[in-house]
N, C-alpha and C positions, 0 to 999 in steps of 0.2 A: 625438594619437598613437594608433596602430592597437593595437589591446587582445585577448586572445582571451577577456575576459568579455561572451560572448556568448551567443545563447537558438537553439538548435536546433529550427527546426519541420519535419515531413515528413509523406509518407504511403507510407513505403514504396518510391516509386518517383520520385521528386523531394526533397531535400529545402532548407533556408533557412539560413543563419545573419541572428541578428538583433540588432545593438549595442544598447548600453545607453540609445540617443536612439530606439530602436524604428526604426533604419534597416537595410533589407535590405543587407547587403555580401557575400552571397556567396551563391550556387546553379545551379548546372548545371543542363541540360537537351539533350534527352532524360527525362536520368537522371545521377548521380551522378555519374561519370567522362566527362559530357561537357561543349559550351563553356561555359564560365562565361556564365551570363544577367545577373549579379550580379557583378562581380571587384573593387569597392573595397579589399576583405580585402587585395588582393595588389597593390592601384598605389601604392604608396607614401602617404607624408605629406603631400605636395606641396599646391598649389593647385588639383588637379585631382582630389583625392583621393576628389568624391562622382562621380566618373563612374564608371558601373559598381552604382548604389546604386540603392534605392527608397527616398524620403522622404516619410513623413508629419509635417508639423513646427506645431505650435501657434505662434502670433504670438508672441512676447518670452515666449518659455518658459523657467517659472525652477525647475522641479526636474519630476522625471520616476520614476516608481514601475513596476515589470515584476514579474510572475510569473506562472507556468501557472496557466492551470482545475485546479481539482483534477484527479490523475492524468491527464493530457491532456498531449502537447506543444500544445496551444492558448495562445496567448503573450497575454496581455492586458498593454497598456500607459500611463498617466493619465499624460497631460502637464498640466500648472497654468502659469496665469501669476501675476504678481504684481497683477491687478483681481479676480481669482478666478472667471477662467473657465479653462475644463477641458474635456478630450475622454479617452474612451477608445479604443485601435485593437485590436480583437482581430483576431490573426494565424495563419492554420494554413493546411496544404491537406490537402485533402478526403478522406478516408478512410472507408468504410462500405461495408454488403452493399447491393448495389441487383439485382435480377432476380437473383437468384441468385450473383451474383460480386462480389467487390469492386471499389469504383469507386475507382479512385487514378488521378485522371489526372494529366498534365503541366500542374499550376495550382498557384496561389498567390493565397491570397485578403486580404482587407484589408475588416473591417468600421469605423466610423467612427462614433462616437455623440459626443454633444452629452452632457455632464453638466451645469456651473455655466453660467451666465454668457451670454453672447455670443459664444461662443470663435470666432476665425479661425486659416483652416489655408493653408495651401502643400502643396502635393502635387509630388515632385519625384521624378518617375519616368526613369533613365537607364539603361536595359540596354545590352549588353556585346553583341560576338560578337567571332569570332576571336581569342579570347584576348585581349581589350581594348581594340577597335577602338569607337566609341562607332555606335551606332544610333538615328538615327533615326525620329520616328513618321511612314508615311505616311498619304499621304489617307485619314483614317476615316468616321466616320458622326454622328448626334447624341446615339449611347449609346458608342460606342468609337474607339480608339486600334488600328492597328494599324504590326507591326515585322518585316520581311521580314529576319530572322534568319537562318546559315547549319546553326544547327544545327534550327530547328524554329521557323516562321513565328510569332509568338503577338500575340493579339490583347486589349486591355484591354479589357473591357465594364463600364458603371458606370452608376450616377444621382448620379452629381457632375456639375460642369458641364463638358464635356470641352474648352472652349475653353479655360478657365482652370486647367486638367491640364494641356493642349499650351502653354501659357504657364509656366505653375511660377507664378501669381499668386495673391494671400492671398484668403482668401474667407470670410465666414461659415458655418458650421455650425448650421444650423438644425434637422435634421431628420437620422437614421442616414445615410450614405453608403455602400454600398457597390462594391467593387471585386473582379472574379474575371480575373486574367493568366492565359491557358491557349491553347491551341492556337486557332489563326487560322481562327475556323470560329463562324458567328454560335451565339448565347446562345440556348438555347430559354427562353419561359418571361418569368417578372418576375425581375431581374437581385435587387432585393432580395428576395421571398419565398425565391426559391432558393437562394438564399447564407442566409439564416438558418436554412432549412430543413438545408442544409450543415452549418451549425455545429452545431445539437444532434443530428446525426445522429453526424458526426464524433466529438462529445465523448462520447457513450452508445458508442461503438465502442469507444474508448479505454479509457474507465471500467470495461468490460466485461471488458475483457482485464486490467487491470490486476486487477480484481476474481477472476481466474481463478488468480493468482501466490498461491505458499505462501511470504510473506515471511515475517521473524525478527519475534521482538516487538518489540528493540530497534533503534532507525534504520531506520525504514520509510520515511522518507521519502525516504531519501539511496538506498535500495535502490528506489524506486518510481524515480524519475529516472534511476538508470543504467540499471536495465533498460528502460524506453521507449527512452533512448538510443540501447542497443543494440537494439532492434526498430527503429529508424529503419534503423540502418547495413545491415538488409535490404535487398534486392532483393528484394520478395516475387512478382516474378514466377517468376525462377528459384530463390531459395532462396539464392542467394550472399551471404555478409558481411563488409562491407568494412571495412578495416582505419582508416579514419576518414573524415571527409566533405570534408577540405579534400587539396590538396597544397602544396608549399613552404612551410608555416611553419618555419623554421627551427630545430634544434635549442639553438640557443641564439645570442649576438647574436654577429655578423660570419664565423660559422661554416662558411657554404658548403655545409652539410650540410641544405640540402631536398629534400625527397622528396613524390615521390606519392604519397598512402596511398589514393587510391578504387579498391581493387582488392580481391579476395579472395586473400588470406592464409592457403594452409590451417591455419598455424600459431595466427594469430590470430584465426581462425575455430572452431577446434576449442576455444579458451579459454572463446571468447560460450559457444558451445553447452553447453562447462559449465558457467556460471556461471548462465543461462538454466535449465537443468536443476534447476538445485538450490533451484529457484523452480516448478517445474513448467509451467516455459511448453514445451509439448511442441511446439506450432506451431512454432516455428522449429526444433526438433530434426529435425522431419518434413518443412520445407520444405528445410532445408541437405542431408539427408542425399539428397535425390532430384537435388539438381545434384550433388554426391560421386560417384553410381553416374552420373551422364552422366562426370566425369571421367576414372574406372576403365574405363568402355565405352572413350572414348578413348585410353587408356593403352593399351588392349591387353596388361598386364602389363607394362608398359616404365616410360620414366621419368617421374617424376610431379614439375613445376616446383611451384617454392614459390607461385606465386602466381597467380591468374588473372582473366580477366575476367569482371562481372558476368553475361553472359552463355554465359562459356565459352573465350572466345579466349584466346591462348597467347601473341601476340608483342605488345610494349609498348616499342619503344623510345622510348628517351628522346629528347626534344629544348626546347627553352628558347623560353618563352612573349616575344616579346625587349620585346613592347608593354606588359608589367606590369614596375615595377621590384622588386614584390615586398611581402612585410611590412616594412613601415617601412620599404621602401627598401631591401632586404637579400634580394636573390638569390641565385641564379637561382630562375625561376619554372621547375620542370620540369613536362611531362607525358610522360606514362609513367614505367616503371621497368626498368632495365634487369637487376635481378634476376630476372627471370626466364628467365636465361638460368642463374643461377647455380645450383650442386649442394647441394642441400642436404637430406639424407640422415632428419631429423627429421619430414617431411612423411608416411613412410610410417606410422609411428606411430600420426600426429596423425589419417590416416584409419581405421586403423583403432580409435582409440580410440572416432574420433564414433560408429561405426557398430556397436559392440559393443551397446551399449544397447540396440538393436532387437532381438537373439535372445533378451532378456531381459525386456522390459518389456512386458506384454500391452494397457499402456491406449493401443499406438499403433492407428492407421489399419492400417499393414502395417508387419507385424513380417515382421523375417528371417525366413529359411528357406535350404534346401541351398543352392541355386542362389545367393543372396548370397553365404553363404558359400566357396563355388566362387569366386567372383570376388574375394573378398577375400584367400584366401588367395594371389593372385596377386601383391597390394601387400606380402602378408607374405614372400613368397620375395623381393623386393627388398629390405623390409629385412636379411632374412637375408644375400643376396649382398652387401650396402652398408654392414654395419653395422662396420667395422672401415674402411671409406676414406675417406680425406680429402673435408672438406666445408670450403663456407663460413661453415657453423655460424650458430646461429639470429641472429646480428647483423649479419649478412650482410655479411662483413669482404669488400672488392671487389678482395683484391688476395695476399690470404693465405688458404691452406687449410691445414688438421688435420683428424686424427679425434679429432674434438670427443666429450666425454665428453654432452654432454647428446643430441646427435643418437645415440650409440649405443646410451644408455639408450632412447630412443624407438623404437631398431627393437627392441631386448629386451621391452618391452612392447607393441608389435607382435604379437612371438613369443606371448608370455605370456596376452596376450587372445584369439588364434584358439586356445589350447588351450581355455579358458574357455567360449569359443564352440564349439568345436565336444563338450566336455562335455554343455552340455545339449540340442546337439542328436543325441545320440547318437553319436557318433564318435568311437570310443573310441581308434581307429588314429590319427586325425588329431589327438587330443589330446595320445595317447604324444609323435608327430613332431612335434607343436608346443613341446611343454613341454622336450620333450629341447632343441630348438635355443636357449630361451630359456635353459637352465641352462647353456651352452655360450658364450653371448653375456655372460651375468652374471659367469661364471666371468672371463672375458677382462680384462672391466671393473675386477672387483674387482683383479685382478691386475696391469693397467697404470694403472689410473687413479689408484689410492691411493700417497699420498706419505710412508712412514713417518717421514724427515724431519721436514718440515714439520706434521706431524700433520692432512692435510686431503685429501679428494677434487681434483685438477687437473680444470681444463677441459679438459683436454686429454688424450687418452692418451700422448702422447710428453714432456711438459715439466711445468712444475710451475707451471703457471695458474691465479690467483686470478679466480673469476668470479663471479657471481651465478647463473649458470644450475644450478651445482649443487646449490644449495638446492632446485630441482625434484626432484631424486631422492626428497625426503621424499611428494611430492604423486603421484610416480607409482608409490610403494609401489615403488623398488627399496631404500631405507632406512628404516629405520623410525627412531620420533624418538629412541627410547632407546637405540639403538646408537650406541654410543661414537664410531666413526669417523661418522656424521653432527653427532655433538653438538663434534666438536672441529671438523670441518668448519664448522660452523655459526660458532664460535667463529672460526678463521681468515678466512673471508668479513665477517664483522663488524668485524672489527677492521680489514681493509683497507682495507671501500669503502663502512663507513657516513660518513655526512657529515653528524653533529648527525642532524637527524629523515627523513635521506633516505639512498637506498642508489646508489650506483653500478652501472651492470652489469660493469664492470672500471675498473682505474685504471691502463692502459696508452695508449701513444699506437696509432693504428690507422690508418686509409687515410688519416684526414684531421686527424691530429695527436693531441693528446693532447683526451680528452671532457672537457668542463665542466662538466654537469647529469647531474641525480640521475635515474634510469628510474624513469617512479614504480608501474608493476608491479614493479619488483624488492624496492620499498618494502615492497609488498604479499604480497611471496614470505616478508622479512623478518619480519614481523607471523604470517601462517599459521606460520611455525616455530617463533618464539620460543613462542607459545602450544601449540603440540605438545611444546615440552620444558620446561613447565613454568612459562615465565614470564608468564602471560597477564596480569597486571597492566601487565607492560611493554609486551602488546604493546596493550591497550585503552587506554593512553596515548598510542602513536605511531598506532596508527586514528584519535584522533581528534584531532590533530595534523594528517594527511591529511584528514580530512575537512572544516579549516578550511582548505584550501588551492583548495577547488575554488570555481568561478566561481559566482557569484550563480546561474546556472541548476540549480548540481548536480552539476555535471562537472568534468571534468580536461581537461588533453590526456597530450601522452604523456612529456613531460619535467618536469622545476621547477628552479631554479637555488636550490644549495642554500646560499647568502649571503642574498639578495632574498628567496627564496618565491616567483618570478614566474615561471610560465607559458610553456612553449615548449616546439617541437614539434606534430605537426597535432593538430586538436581538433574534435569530442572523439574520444577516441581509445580504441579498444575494448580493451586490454589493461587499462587506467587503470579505465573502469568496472568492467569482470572485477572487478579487484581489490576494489574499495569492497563487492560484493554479496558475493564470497565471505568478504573478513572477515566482514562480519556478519553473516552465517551462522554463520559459524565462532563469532563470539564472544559471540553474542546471549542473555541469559537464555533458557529454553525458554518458551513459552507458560503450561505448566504452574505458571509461579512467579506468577500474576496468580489463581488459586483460591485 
């Protein structure tokens, strides 16, 4: 049965998922949000289940060992049998500076080594196009395999035996093997020197950057793994960050509720970039914020969709993949997302939170200046004009609108940060006009959204909605944790939509009936509060409770079922690692306590 304990490998501009038998079951190309090269993840259980995979499989294989190179998504994997032979597969694709630029191309590689024994392998390589449609090899050569794809031709090049690849027949391993999939264009070079040469280049990229991060003392390792994760869900060509690497996992079973998450999420985008921040990876700050001002350019001051494509694009309709049945058999396969047609008022905020950083922080590349500034205040007059109207609120309800208490806290800190901004850059007029509109937006807030009743902040400024989104108010400094009406807030939210060691985002029925699974960012919303007022005992208990939940690789996705503990929802999922970096941040002893 289809599992999402799975091992994430990328470079940036491709990435893999990779099961616990060391089989490839999922990866696009191009890039991220394109055809599946890889779609087993999503054909169901069936008898047909490895089509759409890539198998590297040891002869009568009786147990199987995975984990990354140090700090590397580099996936190493040791199959054994029971005579005591063995193989290892290290798996990545290629990432490093080469002439000046970085090399990430559209590949996937597969190294093969011989440990014990006499080991025999099966190589069973079955790529995907058209969303499931099987491909394939034509007439190759006596190093390669090649597959006339519809999203991008790719060609295998190897020193295995390529008859008995194009067969799927067992074979001895005598000697390294390897394997580089990537665009249909001959191999310059020795297929082995290059590919190992690959690999320690790749793994020193990695090491390097990781080596660059100001992690906590405490949980480094669970903080080194989310954030690679999240540097995977890059685009680093334009800076975009997508809101996970799969679509239609479902959010819990028989639900109907899958969704495409390869997209950029200004919302869930602005989250990475803080949590990234607070680790000093400034690269992605500086890569996301230069597709932000192509967005804004496009905006023209107008309206800004919650979501977009890696490269920019706007429209995403949806429609149903019909040749996958899905995970476990549990559709629809969607691609695209049809939210981004939908209003949602929080996004003004969220840019200009990312982008406040730059008129403040001297270690970037290019820091703001006026001219930013000029353009930013143009996202901040729409939250001003928006901040009081109906949206479909950051859960992207597909059938009801409010004016959502979380979306208009986000255009008030909008307000609140171009005063900020334009502070230090001398604008003392524009700081008056900004500051006045945000104490004018707060005022509103404080007045419709608070429920003297029920003693708690509503979701909502019209009704009296229990949510989890209001616990953000503590994180965007519109509450602080010792104020009363957050602390009973907090109180009210807890008692509604905790569930044992997980949190709900509400416990209403919604477009698609009543929710089953726990969000596990809200978990994490949970945790940053209760340690803000006080109770950090309780919350370094439920961390790490959370952090026994995540997959063999490190990760999450973006739901858990909070009966089971299992897994559901796309993965891994950027809000989920958010969460895991910023608690322990939050909760980590200081360096200082190891003198």
């Amino acid at each position: 049965m289809s599992s999402l304990d799975l091992w994430p490998i990328g470079n940036c501009q491709v990435s893999a998922l990779i099961d616990r038998s060391g089989r490839f079951v999922w990866a696009c190309v191009p890039r991220v949000d394109g055809d599946p090269l890889f779609s087993s993840l999503l054909g169901g259980d069936g008898a047909e289940a490895r089509a759409g995979s890539w198998g590297i499989e040891l002869e009568d294989v009786t147990s199987i060992e995975q984990d990354y190179l140090r700090n590397t998504p580099v996936l190493r994997t040791v199959q054994r049998d029971g005579d005591g032979n063995s193989i290892e597969i290290l798996d990545f694709c290629p990432r490093f500076t080469r002439s000046g630029r970085t090399y990430r191309p559209v590949a996937f590689v597969r190294i093969v080594r011989p440990l014990e024994g006499s080991p025999r392998i099966r190589v069973q390589l079955r790529p995907t196009q058209d969303w499931g449609a099987a491909s394939l090899p034509l007439p190759g050569g006596s190093n390669h395999l090649r597959y006339q794809l519809s999203a991008v031709p790719m060609r295998l090049t190897t020193n295995a035996p390529v008859g008995l690849v194009r067969e799927e027949r067992y074979f001895r391993v005598e000697r390294p093997l390897h394997f580089f999939l990537g665009p249909d264009e001959s191999f310059e070079g020795d297929v082995a020197q290059s590919v190992d040469k690959m690999l320690g280049q790749t793994t020193f990229e990695w090491q390097q950057w990781v080596r660059g991060l100001a992690i906590p003392l405490e949980w480094q390792s669970a903080v080194v793994r989310a954030a690679i994760a999240l540097k995977l869900c890059q685009h680093e060509e334009t800076g975009a960050i997508v809101a996970a690497l799969t679509t239609s996992i479902p959010e819990h079973s028989e639900s109907q509720r899958t969704w495409d998450y390869r997209y950029c999420w200004i919302r869930d985008a602005y989250y990475t970039v803080q949590a990234l921040n607070r680790l000093g990876a400034l690269d992605v700050l500086e890569s996301y914020l230069a597709y932000l001002r192509n967005i804004v350019d496009e905006a023209n001051g107008g309206h800004i969709q919650p979501l977009y494509g890696v490269s920019g694009e706007t429209r995403f309709d949806e429609r149903t993949a019909e040749r996958l049945a899905g995970y476990r058999g549990q559709g629809p396969v969607r691609v695209g997302n049809q939210a981004y047609q939908q209003v949602q008022h929080d996004a003004y905020g969220q840019i200009v939170l990312c982008n406040v950083q730059a008129f403040f922080d001297q270690r970037l590349f290019r820091p703001s200046g006026i001219e930013d500034f000029r353009a930013l205040e143009k996202v901040g007059e729409r939250a001003w004009e928006l901040h009081d109207k109906p949206d479909a609120g950051l859960w992207e309800l597909r059938t009801r609108t409010a004016v959502h208490t979380y979306s208009a806290v986000m255009c008030w800190a909008a307000c609140d940060r171009l005063a900020n901004a334009a502070g230090v850059l001398g604008l003392k007029d524009r700081q008056e006009h900004w500051s006045q509109r945000a104490e004018s937006i707060r005022t509103r807030i404080e007045q419709e959204a608070w429920r003297p009743e029920t003693r708690r902040m509503s979701a909502t400024l019209s009704g009296d909605d229990l949510d989890a989104s209001v616990i953000q108010l503590l994180d965007l400094r519109f509450l602080s944790p010792d104020d009363p009406r957050f602390q009973d807030t907090l109180k009210s939210v807890e008692d509604g939509l905790r569930r044992g060691s997980f949190m709900l985002r509400y416990a209403t029925e919604d477009d698609f009936g009543l929710p089953q699974t726990a969000f596990n960012m809200c978990t994490f919303w949970l945790i940053e509060a209760l340690d803000a007022t006080g109770r950090s005992a309780d919350a370094r208990a439920l961390f790490e409770q959370m952090l026994e939940r995540r997959t063999a690789a490190g990760l999450l996705s973006e739901d858990i079922d909070p009966e089971t503990g299992e897994l559901w929802g796309n993965y891994p999922q950027t809000y989920s690692l958010v969460g895991i970096i910023n608690c322990a941040v939050l909760l980590s002893d200081p360096w200082s306590s190891i003198r």
